[in-house]
Structure formats: structure tokens, C-alpha cells
C-alpha positions as CSV (number, residue, x, y, z in Angstrom):
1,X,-0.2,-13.4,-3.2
2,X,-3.2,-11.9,-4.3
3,X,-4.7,-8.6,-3.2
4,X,-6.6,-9.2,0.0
5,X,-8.1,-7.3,2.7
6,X,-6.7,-3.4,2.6
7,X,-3.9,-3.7,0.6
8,X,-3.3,-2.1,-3.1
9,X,-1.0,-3.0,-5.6
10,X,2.4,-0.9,-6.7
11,X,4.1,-2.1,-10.0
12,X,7.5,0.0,-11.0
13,X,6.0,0.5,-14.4
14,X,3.1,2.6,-12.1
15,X,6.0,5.6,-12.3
16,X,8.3,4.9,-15.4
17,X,8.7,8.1,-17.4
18,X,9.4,5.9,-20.4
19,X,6.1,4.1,-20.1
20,X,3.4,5.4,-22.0
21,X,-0.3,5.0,-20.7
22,X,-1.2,2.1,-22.6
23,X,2.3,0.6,-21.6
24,X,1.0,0.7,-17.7
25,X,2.5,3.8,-16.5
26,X,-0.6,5.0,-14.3
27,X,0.8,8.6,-13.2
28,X,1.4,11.8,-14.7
29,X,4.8,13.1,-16.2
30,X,4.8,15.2,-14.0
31,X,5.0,12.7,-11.0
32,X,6.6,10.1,-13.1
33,X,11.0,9.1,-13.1
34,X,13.0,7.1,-15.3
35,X,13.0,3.4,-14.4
36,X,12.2,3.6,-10.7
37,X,13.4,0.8,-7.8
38,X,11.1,-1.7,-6.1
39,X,13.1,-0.2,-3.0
40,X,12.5,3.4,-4.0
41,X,9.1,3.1,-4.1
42,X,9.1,1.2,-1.1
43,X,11.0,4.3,1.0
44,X,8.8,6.9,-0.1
45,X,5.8,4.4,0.6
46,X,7.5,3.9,4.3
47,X,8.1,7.8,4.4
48,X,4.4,8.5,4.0
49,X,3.4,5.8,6.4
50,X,2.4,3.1,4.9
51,X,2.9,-0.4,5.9
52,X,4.4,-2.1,2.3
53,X,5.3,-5.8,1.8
54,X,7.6,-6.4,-0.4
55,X,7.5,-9.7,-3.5
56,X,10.6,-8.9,-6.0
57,X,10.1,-12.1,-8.1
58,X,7.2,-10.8,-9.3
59,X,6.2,-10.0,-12.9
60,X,3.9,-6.8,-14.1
61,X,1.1,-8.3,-16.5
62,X,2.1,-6.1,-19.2
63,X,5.6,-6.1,-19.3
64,X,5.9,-10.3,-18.1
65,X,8.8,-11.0,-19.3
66,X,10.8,-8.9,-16.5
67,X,11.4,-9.4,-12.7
68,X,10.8,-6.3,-11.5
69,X,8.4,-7.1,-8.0
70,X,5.6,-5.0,-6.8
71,X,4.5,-3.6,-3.9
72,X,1.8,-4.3,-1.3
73,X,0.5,-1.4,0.7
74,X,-2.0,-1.4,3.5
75,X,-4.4,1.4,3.2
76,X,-7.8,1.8,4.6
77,X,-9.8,2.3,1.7
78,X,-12.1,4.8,3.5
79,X,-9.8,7.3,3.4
80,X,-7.6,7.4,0.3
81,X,-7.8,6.3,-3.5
82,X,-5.6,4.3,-5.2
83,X,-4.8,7.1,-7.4
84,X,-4.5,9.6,-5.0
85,X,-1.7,7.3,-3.3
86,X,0.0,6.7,-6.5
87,X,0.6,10.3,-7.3
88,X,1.5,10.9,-3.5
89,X,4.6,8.8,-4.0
90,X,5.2,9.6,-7.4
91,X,5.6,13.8,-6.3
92,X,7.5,12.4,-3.6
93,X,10.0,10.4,-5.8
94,X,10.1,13.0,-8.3
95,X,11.3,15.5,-5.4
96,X,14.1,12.9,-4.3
97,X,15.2,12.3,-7.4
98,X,15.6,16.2,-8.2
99,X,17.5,16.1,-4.8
């Protein structure tokens, strides 16, 4: 599926503390957690109120060789950045994972 209408794109490797930059991870440290779920992301997405869809047999461009899924979320555009979002849930997972 392809990105269409109001929808961005959430890959696990987005938040992996292991990642560096150039490896795909897109956030901070400081917002970032080792290897993080396709449903983890997907809670906090839910939990900030977001509509997600969910593809698991998906594979992240850099890292192809793995299965890991992404992540669909409706946004309206208008509103919010892509980078914005991402360190939303990021700070969020951060705080459950500290939990």
C-alpha cells in the first residue's frame, strides 16, 4: 500500500536506540528505545488519537532483509508535521517504557 491521501508512514527503525541516523532512526535519543514493537508504536499512536492501520509483512528500505511492518497514520497535514508526530510517540514510548 502506498502512502495516499493523509496518511504518514511509521517504520520501527523510526525509534530504535541502536539505529544510528544514517541507519534510519529519525528521532532523538532522547525519544528513542531499544528495538521497539509494531504494536507499541501502534498503542501510543491509538493513545494520542490517531487512526493507524496496521501491514506487519512489511519491510523498512534500509534494513530489507527483516519483517518488521510499519505503520499508517491518518493525520491532517494542516495541523502537525511528520516530525513533530514522530517525536510525540517517541517521548511517549520512552515514558512507558521507563514505567
Amino acid at each position: 500500500m502506498r502512502r495516499r491521501g493523509n496518511y504518514i508512514i511509521l517504520w520501527p527503525a523510526y525509534f530504535d536506540r541502536k539505529l544510528s541516523r544514517t541507519q534510519g532512526r529519525r528521532v532523538p535519543l532522547k525519544f528513542s528505545v531499544e528495538n521497539p514493537s509494531l504494536m507499541e508504536i501502534n498503542k501510543v499512536a491509538r493513545k494520542l488519537g490517531f487512526k493507524t492501520i496496521i501491514e506487519p509483512n512489511k519491510r523498512y528500505p534500509k534494513d530489507w532483509w527483516n519483517y518488521k511492518g510499519r505503520i499508517l497514520i491518518q493525520v491532517d497535514r494542516a495541523k502537525e508535521s511528520k516530525t513533530l508526530i514522530l517525536k510525540k510517540i517517541g517521548k511517549m514510548l520512552k515514558e512507558i517504557r521507563t514505567q
